[in-house]
C-alpha positions as CSV (number, residue, x, y, z in Angstrom):
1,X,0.8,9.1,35.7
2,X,2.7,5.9,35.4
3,X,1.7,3.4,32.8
4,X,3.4,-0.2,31.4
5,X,3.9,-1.2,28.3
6,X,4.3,-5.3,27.5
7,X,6.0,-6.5,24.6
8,X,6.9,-10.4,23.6
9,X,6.8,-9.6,19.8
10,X,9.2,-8.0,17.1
11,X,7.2,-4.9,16.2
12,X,7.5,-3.6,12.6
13,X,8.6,-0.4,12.3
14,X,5.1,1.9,11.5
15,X,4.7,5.8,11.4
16,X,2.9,7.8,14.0
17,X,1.4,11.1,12.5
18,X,-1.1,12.8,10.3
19,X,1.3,12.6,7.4
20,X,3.3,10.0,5.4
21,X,7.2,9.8,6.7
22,X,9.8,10.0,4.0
23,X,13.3,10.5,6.0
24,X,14.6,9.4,9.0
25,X,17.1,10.8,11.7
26,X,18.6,9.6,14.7
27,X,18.3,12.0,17.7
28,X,21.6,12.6,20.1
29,X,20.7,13.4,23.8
30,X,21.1,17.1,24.9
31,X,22.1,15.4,27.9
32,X,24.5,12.2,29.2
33,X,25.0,11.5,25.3
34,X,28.9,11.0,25.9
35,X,29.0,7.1,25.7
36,X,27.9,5.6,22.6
37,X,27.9,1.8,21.7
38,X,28.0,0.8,18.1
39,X,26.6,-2.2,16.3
40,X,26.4,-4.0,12.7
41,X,23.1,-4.3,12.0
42,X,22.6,-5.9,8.6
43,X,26.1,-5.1,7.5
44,X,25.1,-1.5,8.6
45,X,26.9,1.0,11.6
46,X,23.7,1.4,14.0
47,X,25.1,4.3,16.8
48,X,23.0,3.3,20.2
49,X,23.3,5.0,23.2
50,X,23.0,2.9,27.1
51,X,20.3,4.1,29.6
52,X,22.8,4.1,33.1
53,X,21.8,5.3,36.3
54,X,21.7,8.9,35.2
55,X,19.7,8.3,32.4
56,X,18.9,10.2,28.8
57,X,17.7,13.4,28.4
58,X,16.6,15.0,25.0
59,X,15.2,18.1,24.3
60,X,12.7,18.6,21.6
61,X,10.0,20.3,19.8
62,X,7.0,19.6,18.3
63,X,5.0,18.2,16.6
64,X,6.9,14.9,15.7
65,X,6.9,11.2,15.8
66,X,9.4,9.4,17.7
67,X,10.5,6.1,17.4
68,X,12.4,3.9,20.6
69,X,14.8,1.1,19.0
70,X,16.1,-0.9,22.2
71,X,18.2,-4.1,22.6
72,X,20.0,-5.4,25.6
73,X,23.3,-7.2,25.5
74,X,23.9,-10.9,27.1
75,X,27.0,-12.3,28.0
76,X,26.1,-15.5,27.9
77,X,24.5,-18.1,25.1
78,X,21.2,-18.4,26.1
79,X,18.1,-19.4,23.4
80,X,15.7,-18.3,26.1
81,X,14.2,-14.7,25.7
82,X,15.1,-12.1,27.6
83,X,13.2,-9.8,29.7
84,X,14.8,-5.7,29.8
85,X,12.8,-2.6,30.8
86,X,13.2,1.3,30.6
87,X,10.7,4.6,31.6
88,X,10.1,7.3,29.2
89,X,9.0,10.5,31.1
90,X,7.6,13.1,29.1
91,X,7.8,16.9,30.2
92,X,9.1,15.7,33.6
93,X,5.4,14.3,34.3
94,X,3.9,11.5,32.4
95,X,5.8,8.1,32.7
96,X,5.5,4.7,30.7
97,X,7.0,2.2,31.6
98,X,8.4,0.0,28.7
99,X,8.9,-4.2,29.2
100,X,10.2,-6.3,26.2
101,X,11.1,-9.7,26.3
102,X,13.6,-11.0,23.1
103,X,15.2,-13.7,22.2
104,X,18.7,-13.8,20.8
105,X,19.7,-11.8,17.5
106,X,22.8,-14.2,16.0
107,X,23.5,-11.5,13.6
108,X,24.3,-8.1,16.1
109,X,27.5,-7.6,16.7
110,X,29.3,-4.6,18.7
111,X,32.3,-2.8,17.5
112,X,33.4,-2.4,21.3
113,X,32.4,-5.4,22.8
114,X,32.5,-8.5,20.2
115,X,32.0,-11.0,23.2
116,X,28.4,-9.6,23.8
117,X,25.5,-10.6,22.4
118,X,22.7,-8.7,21.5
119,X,18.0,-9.2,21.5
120,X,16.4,-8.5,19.0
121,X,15.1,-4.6,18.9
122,X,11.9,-3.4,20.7
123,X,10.3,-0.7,19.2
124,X,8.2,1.9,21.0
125,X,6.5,4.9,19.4
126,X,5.0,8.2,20.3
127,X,3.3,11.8,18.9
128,X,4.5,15.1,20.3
129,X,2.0,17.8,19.9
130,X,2.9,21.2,18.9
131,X,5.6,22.9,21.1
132,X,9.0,22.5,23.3
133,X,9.0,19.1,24.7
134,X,11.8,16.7,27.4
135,X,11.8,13.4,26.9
136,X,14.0,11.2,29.6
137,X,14.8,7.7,29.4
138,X,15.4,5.9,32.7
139,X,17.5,2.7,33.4
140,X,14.6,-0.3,34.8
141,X,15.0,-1.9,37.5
142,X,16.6,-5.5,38.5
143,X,18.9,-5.5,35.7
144,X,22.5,-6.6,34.8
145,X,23.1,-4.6,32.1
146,X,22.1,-1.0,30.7
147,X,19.7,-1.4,27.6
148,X,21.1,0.0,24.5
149,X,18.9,2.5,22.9
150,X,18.2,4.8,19.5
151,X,15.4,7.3,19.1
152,X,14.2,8.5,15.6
153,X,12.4,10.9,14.6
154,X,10.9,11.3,10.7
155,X,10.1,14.1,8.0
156,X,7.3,14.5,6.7
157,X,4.7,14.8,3.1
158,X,1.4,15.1,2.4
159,X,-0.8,12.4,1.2
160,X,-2.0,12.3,-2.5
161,X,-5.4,11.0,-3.8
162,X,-6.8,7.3,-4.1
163,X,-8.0,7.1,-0.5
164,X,-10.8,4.4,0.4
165,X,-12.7,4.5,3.8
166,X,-13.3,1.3,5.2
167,X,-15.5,0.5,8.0
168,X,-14.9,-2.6,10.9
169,X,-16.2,-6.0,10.1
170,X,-18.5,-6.6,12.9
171,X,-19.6,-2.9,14.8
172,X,-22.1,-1.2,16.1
173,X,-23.6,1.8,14.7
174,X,-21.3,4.6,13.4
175,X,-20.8,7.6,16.1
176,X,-20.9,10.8,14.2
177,X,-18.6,13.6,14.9
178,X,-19.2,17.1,14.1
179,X,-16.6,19.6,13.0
180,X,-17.5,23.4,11.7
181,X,-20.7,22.1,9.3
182,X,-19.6,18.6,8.3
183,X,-20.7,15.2,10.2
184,X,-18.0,12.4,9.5
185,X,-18.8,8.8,11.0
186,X,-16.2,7.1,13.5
187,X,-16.5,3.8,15.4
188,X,-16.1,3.5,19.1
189,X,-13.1,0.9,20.6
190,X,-12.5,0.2,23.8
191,X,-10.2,-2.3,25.4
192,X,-13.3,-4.8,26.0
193,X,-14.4,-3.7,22.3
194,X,-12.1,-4.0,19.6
195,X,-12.7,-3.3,15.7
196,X,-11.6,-5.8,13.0
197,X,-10.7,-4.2,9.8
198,X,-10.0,-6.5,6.7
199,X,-7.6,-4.5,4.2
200,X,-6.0,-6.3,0.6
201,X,-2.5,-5.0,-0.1
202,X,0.1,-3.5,-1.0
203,X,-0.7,-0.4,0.7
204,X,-1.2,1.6,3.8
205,X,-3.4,1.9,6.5
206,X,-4.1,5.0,8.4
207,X,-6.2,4.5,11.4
208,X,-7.4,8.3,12.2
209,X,-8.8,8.4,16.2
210,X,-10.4,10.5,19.0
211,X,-10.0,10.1,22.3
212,X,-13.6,11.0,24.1
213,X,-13.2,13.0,27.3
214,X,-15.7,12.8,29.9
215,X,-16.3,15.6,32.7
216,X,-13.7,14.0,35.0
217,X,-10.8,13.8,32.5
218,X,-8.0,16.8,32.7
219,X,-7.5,19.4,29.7
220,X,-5.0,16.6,28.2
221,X,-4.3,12.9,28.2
222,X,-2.8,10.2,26.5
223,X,-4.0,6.9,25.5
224,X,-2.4,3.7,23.6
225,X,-3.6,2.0,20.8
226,X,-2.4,-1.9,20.1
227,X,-2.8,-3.3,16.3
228,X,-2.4,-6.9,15.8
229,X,-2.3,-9.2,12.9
230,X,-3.5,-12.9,14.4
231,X,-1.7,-13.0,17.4
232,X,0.9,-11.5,16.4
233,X,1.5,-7.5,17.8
234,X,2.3,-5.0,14.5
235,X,2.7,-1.9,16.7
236,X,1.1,-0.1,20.1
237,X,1.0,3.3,19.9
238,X,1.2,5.7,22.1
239,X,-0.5,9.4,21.7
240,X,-1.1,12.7,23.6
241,X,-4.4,14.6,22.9
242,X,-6.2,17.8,24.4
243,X,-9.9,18.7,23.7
244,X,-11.4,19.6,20.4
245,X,-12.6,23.4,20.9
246,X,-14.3,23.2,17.5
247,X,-16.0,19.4,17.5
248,X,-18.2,17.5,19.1
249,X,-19.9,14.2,19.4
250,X,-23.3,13.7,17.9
251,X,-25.9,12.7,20.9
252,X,-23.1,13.0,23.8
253,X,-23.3,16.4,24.6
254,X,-21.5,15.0,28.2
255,X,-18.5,14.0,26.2
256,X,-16.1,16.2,24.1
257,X,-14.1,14.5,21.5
258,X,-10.3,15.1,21.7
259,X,-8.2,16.6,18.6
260,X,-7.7,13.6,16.1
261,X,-4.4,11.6,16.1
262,X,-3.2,9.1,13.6
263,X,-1.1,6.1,12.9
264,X,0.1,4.5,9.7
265,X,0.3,0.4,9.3
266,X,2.4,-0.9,6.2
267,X,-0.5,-3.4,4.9
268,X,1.9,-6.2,2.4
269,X,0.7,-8.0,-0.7
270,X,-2.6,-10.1,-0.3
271,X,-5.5,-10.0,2.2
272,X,-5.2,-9.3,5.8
273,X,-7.2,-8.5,8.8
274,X,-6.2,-6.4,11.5
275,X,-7.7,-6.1,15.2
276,X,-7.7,-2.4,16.8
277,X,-8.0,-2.4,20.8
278,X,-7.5,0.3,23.2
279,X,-4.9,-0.7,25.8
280,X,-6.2,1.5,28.4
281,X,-9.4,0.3,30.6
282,X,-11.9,2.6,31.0
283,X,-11.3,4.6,27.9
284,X,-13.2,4.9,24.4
285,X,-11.6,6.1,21.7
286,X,-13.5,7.4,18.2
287,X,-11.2,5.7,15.6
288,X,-11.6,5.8,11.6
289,X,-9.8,3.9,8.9
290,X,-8.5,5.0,5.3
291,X,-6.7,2.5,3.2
292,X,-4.6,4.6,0.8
């Protein structure tokens, strides 16, 4: 299944998982690796590696969070933004299609070629389940140049206490979700329905979501979820889910809810309200959100 991802906005870098991330670690391709590219990045060495014709391959296993850093290199001064594009196939299947358009970064510069200049970074993320996983980045198409990439992955720690539940602004009546003997309330978002949540900093918010599975949907899918702050995009996030055995959806016995993903979004000092959408049509997804 192919899907497209747009981007015109520096994303801030988020976490994707059910747990807080603590350490970072660049990942080296199992395959085509060779050729590297190195750039100053705030005074720092950042290794990136270009998507050519025969692409990326990396071999991996689960569960995890992975993070795609991408910037493509112009020769020539230009203050216009530039559009650059690359696919992510997952387990030799499932394809995305990434676009970003960036202006300019001043500040990049490349150990091997000073003359070039570099965008600034597009950031893509996504949750591995449990188990051995391929991920393959492909070079797009109509382009001068390969795009210059480094994927991350993160460690992990539990949360402590101090949690708070907070529920949308404006929304319709909570859906209840059943799991073993508890009933926990979750709000339905759609791409033509999305949630407002106001938050008051500094602190995090976790969005917790559900994707509901109807009789004609496969054993797994995937679905994307696209946070933004005004108009301004602060991360889409893309996850793979499989059906809940063990839960259900109160009053829907024709749907079965899928097993719960999460994202995290950095919330800074003062008050700030944040729109959740689902970037898929014709999909709902359960969502919940704790500020901790």
């Amino acid at each position: 299944m192919n899907r497209t991802v747009y981007s015109s906005i520096l994303l801030t870098i988020v976490a994707m998982t059910v747990v807080s991330p603590v350490e970072a670690k660049l990942l080296k391709p199992s395959v085509n690796g060779e050729e590297k590219e190195i750039l100053i990045v705030n005074s720092k060495r950042r290794l990136y590696y270009p998507i050519k014709s025969d692409g990326l391959q990396y071999s991996l296993e689960g569960p995890m969070r992975l993070e795609f850093i991408s910037r493509y290199p112009v020769l020539k001064k230009n203050k216009k933004s530039h559009p650059f594009q690359y696919r992510i196939v997952l387990d030799g299947s499932d394809t995305v299609i990434v676009n970003h358009r960036y202006k300019i970064q001043k500040s990049i510069k490349s150990v091997q070629h000073p003359k070039h200049q570099y965008t600034h970074s597009g950031n893509y993320f996504i949750n591995l389940k449990k188990g051995q996983h391929t991920v393959e980045l492909l070079e797009g198409k109509n382009q001068n140049y390969p795009v210059l990439i480094r994927v991350i992955t993160k460690d992990f720690e539990t949360l402590g206490k101090g949690k708070t539940i907070l529920a949308p602004m404006v929304h319709q009546n909570a859906v209840g979700l059943i799991t073993g003997n508890k009933e926990i309330n979750y709000y339905e978002c759609t791409s033509n329905l999305p949630l407002q949540i106001e938050t008051k900093g500094k602190k995090t918010l976790r969005i917790m979501s559900r994707l509901e599975f109807s009789d004609s949907m496969g054993k797994e899918e995937s679905y994307r979820l696209r946070v933004r702050e005004g108009k301004k995009v602060t991360g889409t996030f893309y996850f793979n889910t499989e059906r809940s055995p063990g839960s259900e959806i109160k009053g829907r016995l024709d749907k079965v809810p899928g097993k719960w993903r999460s994202c995290d979004i950095p919330v800074k000092k003062g008050k700030h309200t944040y729109s959740i959408e689902v970037a898929d049509k014709d999909k709902t997804v359960l969502t919940r959100f704790i500020l901790y």
